[in-house]
N, C-alpha and C positions, 0 to 999 in steps of 0.2 A: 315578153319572152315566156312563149310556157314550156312544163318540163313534162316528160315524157314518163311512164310506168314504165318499170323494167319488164320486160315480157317473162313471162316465168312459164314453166313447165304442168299441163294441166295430165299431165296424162300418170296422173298416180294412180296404181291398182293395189286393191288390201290383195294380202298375205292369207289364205284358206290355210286353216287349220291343217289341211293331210298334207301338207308340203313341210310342216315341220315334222323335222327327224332329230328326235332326243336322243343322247349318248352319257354314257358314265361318264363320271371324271376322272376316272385312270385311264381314259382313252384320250385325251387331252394329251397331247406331247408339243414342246416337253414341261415335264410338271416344275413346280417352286424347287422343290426339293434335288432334282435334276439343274436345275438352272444353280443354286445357291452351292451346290457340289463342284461345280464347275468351277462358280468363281473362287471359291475358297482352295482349288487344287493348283489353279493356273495362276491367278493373280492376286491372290491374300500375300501370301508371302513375300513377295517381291517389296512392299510396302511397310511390312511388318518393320521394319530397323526405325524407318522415319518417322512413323507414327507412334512408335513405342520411345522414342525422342519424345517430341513434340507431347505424347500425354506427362512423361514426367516432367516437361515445363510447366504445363499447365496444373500439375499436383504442388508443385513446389510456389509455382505464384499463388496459390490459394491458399498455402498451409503457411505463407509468411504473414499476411494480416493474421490469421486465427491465432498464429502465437504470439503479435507480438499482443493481439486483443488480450487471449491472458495470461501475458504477465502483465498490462492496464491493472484487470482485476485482483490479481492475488497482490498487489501492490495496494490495490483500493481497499482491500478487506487487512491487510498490513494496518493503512493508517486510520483505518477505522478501527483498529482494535488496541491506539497509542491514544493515550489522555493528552490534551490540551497542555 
């Protein structure tokens, strides 16, 4: 059984230099700053209740090890500062 070459395309032609046409980048539409204005006026807020949920879940999971960490410590430096 033999296998076959894919045929492929020979007819590439380079790109001459005077065919490129340079441009500013304020001619670029539409820019980040147009695009990021957009979404923050149309669909930031609609999301804003949920997710300002959901960060104080994740502030409050985080901040319960930290504290129960130290009171561990002020406990540890407690018995470490009681005589035998």
């Amino acid at each position: 059984m033999s296998r076959r070459s894919p045929k492929t395309d020979f007819d590439y032609q380079a790109a001459a230099l005077d065919d490129i046409r340079g441009r500013r980048v304020e001619d670029c539409k539409p820019s980040f700053h147009a695009l990021s204005r957009d979404y923050f006026t149309r669909e930031a807020h609609q999301h804003f209740a949920s997710e300002a949920v959901v960060f104080c879940l994740l502030m409050m999971t985080a901040a319960l090890p930290l504290l129960d960490g130290a009171s561990a410590v002020i406990q540890l430096i407690n018995l470490a500062g009681k005589p035998f």
